[in-house]
N, C-alpha and C positions, 0 to 999 in steps of 0.2 A: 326893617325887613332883615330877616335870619341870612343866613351864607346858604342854609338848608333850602328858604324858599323860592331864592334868588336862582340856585340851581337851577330846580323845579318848573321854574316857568321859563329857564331861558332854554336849558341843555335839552331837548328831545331826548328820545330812546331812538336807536337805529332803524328799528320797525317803525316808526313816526315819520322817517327823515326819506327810507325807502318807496318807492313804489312796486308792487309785484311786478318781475318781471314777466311772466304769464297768467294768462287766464286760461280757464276750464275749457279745454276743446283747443287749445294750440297746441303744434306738435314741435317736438325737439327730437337729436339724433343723440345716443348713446351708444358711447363703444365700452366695448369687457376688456379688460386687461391682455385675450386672448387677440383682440384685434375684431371682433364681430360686432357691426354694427345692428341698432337696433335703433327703429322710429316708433317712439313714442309718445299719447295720446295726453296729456294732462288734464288728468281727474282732480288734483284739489292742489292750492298753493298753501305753505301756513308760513309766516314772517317766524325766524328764530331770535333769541334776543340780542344775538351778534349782528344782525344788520344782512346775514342770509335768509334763504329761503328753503323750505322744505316742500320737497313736488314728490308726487303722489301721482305717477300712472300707468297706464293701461300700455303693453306692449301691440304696437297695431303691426309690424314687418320685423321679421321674417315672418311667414306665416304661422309656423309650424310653433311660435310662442308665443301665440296672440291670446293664448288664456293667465300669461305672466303677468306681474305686476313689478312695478320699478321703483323704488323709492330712492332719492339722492338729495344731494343740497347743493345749490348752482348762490352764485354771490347776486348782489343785485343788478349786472349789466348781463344776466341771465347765464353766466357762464360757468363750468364749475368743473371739476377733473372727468374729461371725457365726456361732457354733454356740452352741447351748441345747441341755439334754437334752427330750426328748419326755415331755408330760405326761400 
C-alpha cells in the first residue's frame, strides 16, 4: 500500500469527522457589530472544507427584518463570531 492510500482511508476530511451543528428549522441568535440582536430561522446547513459550516437563514425577530436573509459560518460546536444557538 502507497503513503497516498494509506492517507486516504485512514485521515478523513473535516466535513467526514463533523456533524452539522443545526438542522433546518432550528433558531440561533445573531448580533451586528452595532450591538442589534437578531433570531434566526435556519433555512440550509452546507459543511465547508475547513471543518465549519455555512448557515443560510431566514431573519424571524426583530420584526420589521423578517424579509432579510443571514448567511454566516459558525465552527462545529455551533458557534461562530456573534452567533450562538437559541436556548
Amino acid at each position: 500500500m502507497s503513503i497516498l492510500e494509506a492517507t486516504e482511508t485512514i485521515v478523513p476530511t473535516h466535513a467526514e469527522r463533523a456533524r452539522a451543528p443545526y438542522r433546518r428549522g432550528d433558531r440561533i441568535l445573531a448580533t451586528s457589530p452595532e450591538g442589534t440582536r437578531y433570531q434566526v430561522r435556519v433555512e440550509a446547513v452546507t459543511p465547508t472544507g475547513t471543518g465549519e459550516f455555512s448557515i443560510l437563514g431566514a431573519v424571524v425577530a426583530p420584526r420589521r427584518f423578517r424579509s432579510h436573509v443571514l448567511s454566516t459560518v459558525v465552527g462545529a460546536d455551533g458557534f461562530g463570531p456573534a452567533v450562538q444557538p437559541v436556548l
